[in-house]
C-alpha positions as semicolon CSV with decimal commas, in nm:
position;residue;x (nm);y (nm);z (nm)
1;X;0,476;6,158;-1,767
2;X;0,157;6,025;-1,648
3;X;0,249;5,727;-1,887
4;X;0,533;5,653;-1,759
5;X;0,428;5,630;-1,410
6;X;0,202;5,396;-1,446
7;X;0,391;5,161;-1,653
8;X;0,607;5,178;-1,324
9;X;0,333;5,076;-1,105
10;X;0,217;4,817;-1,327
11;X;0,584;4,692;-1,341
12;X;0,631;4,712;-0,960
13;X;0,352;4,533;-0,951
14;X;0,499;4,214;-1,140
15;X;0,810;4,230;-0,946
16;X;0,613;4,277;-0,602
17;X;0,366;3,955;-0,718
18;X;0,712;3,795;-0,879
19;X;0,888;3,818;-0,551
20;X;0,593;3,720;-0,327
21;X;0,575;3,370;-0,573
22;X;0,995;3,357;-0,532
23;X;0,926;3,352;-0,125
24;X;0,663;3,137;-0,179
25;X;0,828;2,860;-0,365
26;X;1,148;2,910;-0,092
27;X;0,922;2,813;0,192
28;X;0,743;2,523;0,042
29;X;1,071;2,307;0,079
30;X;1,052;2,385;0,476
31;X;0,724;2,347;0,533
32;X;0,679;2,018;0,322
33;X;1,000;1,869;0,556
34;X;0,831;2,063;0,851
35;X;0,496;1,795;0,785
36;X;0,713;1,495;0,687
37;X;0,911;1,530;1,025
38;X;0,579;1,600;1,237
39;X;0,431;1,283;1,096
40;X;0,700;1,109;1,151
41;X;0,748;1,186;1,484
42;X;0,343;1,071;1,535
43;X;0,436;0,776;1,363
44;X;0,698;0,687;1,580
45;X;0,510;0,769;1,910
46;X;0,242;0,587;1,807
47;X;0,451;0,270;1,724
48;X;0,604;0,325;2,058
49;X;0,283;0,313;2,251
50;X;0,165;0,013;2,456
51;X;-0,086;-0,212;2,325
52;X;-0,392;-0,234;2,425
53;X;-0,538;-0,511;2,636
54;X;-0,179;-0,529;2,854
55;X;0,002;-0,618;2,555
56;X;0,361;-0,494;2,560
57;X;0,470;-0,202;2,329
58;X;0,802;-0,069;2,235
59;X;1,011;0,028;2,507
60;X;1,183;0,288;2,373
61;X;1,098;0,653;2,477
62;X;1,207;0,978;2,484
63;X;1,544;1,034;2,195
64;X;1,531;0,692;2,166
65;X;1,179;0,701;1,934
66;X;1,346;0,894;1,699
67;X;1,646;0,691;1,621
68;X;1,399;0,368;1,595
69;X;1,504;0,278;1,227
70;X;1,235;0,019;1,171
71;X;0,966;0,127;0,897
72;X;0,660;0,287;1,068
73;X;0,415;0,216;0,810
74;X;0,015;0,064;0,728
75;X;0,165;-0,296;0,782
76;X;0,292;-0,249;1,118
77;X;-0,003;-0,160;1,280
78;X;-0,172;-0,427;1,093
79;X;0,071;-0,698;1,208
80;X;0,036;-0,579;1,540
81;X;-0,357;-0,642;1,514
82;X;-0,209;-1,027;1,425
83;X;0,020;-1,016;1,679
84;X;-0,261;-0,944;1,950
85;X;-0,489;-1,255;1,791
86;X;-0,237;-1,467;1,882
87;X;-0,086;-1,355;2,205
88;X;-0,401;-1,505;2,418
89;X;-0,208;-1,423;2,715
90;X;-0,121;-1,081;2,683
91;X;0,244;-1,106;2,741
92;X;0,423;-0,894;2,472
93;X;0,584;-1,227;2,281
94;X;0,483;-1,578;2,170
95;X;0,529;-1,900;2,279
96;X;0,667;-2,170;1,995
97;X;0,340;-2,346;2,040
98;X;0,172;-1,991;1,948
99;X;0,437;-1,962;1,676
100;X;0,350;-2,300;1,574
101;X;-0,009;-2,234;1,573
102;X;0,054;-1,943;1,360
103;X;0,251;-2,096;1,123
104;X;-0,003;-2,308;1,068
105;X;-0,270;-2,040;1,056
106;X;-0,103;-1,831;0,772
107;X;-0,024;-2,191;0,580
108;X;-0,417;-2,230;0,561
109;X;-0,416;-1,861;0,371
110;X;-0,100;-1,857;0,154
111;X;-0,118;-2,212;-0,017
112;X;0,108;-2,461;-0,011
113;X;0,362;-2,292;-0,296
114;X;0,394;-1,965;-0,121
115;X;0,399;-2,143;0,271
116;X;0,687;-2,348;0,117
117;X;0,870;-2,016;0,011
118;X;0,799;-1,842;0,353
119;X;0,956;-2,170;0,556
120;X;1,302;-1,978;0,593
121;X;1,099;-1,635;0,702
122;X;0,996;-1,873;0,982
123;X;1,315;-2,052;1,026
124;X;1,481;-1,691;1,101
125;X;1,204;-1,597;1,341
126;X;1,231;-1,938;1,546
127;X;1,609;-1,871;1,529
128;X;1,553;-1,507;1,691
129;X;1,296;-1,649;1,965
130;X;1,596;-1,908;2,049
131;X;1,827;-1,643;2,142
132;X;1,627;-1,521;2,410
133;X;1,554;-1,726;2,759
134;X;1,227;-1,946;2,684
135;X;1,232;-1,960;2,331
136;X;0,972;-1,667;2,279
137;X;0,900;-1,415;1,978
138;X;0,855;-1,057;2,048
139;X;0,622;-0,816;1,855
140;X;0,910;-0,687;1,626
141;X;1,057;-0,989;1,540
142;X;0,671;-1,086;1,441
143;X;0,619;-0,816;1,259
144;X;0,944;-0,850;1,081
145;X;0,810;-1,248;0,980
146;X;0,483;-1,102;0,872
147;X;0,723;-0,835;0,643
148;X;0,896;-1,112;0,492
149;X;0,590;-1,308;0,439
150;X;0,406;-1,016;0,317
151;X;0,702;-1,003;0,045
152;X;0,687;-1,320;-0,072
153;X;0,286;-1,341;-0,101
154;X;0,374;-1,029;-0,392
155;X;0,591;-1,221;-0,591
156;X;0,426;-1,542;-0,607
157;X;0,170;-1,623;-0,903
158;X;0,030;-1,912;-0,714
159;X;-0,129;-1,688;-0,415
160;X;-0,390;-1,453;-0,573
161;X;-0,475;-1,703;-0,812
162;X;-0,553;-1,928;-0,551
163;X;-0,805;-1,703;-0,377
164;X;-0,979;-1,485;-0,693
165;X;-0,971;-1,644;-1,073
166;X;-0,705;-1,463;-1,273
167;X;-0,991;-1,241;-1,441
168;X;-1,151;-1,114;-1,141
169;X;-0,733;-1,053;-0,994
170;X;-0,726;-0,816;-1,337
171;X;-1,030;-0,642;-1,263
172;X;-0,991;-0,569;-0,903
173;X;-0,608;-0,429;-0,957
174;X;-0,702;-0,221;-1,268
175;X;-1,024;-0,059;-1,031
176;X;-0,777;0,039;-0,756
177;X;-0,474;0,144;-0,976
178;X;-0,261;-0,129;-0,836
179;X;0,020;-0,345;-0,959
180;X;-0,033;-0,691;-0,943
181;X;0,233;-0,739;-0,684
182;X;0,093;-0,449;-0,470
183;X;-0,274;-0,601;-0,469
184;X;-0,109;-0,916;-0,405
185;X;0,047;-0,769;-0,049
186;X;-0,284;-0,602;0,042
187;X;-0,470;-0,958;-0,063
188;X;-0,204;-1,113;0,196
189;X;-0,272;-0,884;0,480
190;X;-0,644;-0,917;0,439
191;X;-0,581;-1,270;0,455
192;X;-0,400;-1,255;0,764
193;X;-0,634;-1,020;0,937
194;X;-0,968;-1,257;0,819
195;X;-0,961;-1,504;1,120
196;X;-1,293;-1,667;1,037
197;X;-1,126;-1,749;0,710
198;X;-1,513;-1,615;0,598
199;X;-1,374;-1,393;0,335
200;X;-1,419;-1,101;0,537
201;X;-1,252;-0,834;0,816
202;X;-1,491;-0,784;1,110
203;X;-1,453;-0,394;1,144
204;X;-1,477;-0,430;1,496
205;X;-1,121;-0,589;1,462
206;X;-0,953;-0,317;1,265
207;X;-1,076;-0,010;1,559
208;X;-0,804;-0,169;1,742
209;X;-0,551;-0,101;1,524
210;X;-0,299;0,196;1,627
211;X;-0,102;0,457;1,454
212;X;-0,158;0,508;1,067
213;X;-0,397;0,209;1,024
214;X;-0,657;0,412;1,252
215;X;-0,677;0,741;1,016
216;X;-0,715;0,476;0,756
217;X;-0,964;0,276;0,934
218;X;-1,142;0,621;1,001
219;X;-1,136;0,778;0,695
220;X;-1,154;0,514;0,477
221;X;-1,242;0,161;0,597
222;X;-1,586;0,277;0,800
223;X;-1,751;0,434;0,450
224;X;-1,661;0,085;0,238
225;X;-1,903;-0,091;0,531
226;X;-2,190;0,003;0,224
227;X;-2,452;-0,222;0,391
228;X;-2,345;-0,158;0,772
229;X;-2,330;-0,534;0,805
230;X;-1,935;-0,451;1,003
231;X;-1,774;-0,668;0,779
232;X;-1,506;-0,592;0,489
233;X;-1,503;-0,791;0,203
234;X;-1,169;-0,761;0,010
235;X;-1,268;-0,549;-0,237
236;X;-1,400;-0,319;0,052
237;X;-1,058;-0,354;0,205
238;X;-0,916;-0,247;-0,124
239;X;-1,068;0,093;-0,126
240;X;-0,835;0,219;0,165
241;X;-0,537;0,072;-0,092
242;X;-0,644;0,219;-0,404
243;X;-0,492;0,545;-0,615
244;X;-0,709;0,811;-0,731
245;X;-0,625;0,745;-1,103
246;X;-0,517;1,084;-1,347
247;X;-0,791;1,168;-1,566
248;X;-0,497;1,165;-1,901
249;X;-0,446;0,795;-1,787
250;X;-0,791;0,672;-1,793
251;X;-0,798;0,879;-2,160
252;X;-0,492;0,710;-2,227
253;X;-0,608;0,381;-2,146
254;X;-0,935;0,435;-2,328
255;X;-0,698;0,494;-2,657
256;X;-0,489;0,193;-2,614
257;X;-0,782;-0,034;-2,611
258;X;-0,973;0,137;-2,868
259;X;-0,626;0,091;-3,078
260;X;-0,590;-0,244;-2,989
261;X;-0,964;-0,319;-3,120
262;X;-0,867;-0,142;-3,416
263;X;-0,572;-0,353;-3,494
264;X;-0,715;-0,676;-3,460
265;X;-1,036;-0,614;-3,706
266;X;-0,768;-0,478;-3,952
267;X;-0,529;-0,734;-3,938
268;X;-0,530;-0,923;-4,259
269;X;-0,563;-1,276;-4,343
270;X;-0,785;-1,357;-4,068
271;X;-1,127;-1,490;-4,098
272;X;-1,388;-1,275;-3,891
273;X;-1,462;-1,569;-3,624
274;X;-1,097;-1,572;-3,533
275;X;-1,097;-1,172;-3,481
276;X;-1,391;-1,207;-3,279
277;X;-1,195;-1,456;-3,044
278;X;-0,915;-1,219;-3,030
279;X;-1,103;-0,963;-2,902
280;X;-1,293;-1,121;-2,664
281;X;-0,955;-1,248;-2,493
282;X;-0,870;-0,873;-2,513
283;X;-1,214;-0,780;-2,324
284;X;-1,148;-1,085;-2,080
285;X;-0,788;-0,984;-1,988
286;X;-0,763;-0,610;-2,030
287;X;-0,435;-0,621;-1,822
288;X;-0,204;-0,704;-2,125
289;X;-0,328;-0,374;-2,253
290;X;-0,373;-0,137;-1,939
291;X;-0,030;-0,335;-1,770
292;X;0,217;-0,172;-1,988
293;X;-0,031;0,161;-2,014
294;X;0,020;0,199;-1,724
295;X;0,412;0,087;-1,640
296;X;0,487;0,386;-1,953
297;X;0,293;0,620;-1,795
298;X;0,440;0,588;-1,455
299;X;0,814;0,547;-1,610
300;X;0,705;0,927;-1,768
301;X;0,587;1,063;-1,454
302;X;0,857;0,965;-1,241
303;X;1,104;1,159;-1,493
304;X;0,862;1,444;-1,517
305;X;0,855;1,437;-1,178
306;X;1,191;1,421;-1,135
307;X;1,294;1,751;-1,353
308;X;1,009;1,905;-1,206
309;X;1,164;1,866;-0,809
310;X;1,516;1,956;-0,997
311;X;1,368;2,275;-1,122
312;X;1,234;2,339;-0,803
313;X;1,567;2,286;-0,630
314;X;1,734;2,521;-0,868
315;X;1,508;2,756;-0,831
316;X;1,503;2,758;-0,423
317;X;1,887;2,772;-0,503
C-alpha cells in the first residue's frame, strides 16, 4: 500500500512538472509577440521624434506611428545622422544644390561603377523633391535614396574591392560571420558616415544618432574605441555588425579546411611544388572553403529551425 502511494506521488509529480512545462511553452508565444510589439512601438516613437539641432522629424503622432509602414531599422537612424551633415540649415529637407553636393559626396565613396548604378536611385529622389514647391528632399525620401544606394553598394564586386584588397574583404567577413553582401552594406554605411574620408567614424558623430543605432552605439560601438582615441576604424565599426558564431560551425569549418588540406596533398599526379601552391591559395582565400560552410550550415538551420517553430506551434495547439 505504502508502495503504491508513492508511485502516485512520484507520478503526480511528473504530471504536476509536465503541466507546469505545457503552460510554460503556451505563454512563450505571448510573451515573445508581447516584446516584439513593445519594441516596435519604441522603434516607431523613436523614428517619430524630432531631430535634434531643429531638424524636422516625422510628423506623425499618436495612431498614426503605428500604421507608419516604413522599416524602422539600424540604417534609418544612420541615414538620419547623413541627413543632418548635410542639412546645414536645419530645415527638415534639402536643397538640389545640397542634393547635388551629396551626390557628389557619396560618388567620392562608392567608385565610379557602383555611382553609375545608383544614378537612377538619384534620378527618383530628384523626381520626388520636384513634386513638392521648391524642389526640396525630405528626410524620408533621403533615407529611402540612401536604402537604395545601400542596396546596390551589396551587390556590386567593384565597391569593397575598391576600399580593402579582396584578401583582407575575406578575412574581415569570415571574423564577423558576415556574407559578403552584408559586409558590403555595413562597408557602405561606414562610408557614408566617414566625412573626413580619413577611414574612420568620429564617435562623437554616432551619440547623435536616435532610436536603435543608440543601444548599439552604447552597447557596442563605445567598447570597440580600444585606444580611446574616439575614432572607429571599420573593423571597429564591424563589431556592432558581427554574429556570435555557433561553436559546431567553427568545428565544422575547422573540418572542411583540414579536409581540403587533406585532399590536395593526396591528389595524385601532382608534383609537391604545385600542391604547395594549391594550398597556399587555399590559406590566402579561405572563403571558397568557409563560403559554402557556411551557406550549408545556414540552409540546415533555417529548416531545423523551421520544424522546430512548427513543433512548437503544434504543441501550443
Amino acid at each position: 500500500m505504502m508502495l503504491l502511494q508513492s508511485r502516485r506521488v512520484v507520478l503526480g509529480g511528473r504530471d504536476h512538472r509536465a503541466a507546469t512545462t505545457r503552460v510554460r511553452s503556451c505563454c512563450a508565444p505571448a510573451r515573445r509577440v508581447a516584446r516584439v510589439a513593445q519594441l516596435s512601438v519604441r522603434a516607431s516613437a523613436a523614428a517619430a521624434a524630432p531631430l535634434p539641432g531643429g531638424g524636422g522629424g516625422s510628423s506623425l503622432g499618436g495612431l498614426a506611428i503605428l500604421q507608419n509602414t516604413r522599416p524602422v531599422d539600424r540604417l534609418r537612424f544612420q541615414a538620419i545622422l547623413v541627413f543632418q551633415h548635410f542639412d546645414t540649415e536645419k530645415t527638415g529637407r534639402l536643397s538640389p544644390e545640397q542634393l547635388t553636393t551629396y551626390e557628389a559626396y557619396s560618388a567620392e565613396r562608392f567608385g565610379a561603377a557602383a555611382s553609375e548604378a545608383m544614378k537612377p536611385a538619384f534620378a527618383a529622389a530628384r523626381a520626388a523633391a520636384a513634386a513638392v514647391p521648391g524642389g526640396s528632399l525630405d528626410m524620408e525620401a533621403f533615407i529611402d535614396l540612401i536604402r537604395d544606394q545601400v542596396k546596390v553598394a551589396a551587390t556590386s564586386r567593384e565597391f569593397p574591392r575598391s576600399v580593402f584588397p579582396e584578401a583582407e574583404l575575406g578575412k574581415l567577413a569570415w571574423g564577423a560571420s558576415l556574407s559578403t553582401s552584408e559586409m558590403a552594406s555595413a562597408l557602405a554605411i561606414f562610408r557614408l558616415l566617414d566625412f573626413n574620408l580619413d577611414g574612420y567614424v568620429k564617435l562623437e558623430d554616432l551619440r547623435r544618432a536616435q532610436g536603435i543605432e543608440r543601444e548599439f552605439v552604447n552597447e557596442k560601438l563605445e567598447d570597440a574605441d580600444t585606444n580611446e582615441d574616439g575614432f572607429l576604424s571599420f573593423k571597429d565599426f564591424l563589431t556592432s555588425y558581427a554574429r556570435e558564431r555557433p561553436v559546431i560551425l567553427n568545428m565544422l569549418v575547422l573540418l572542411a579546411h583540414t579536409a581540403a588540406f587533406w585532399v590536395i596533398f593526396n591528389l595524385p599526379g601532382l608534383d609537391l611544388p604545385v600542391k604547395a601552391i594549391m594550398a597556399m591559395g587555399l590559406m590566402l582565400k579561405p572563403q571558397f572553403v568557409t563560403g559554402p560552410v557556411i551557406k550549408i550550415y545556414t540552409i540546415f538551420q533555417t529548416i531545423f529551425n523551421r520544424a522546430r517553430a512548427e513543433v512548437a506551434m503544434a504543441q501550443d495547439k
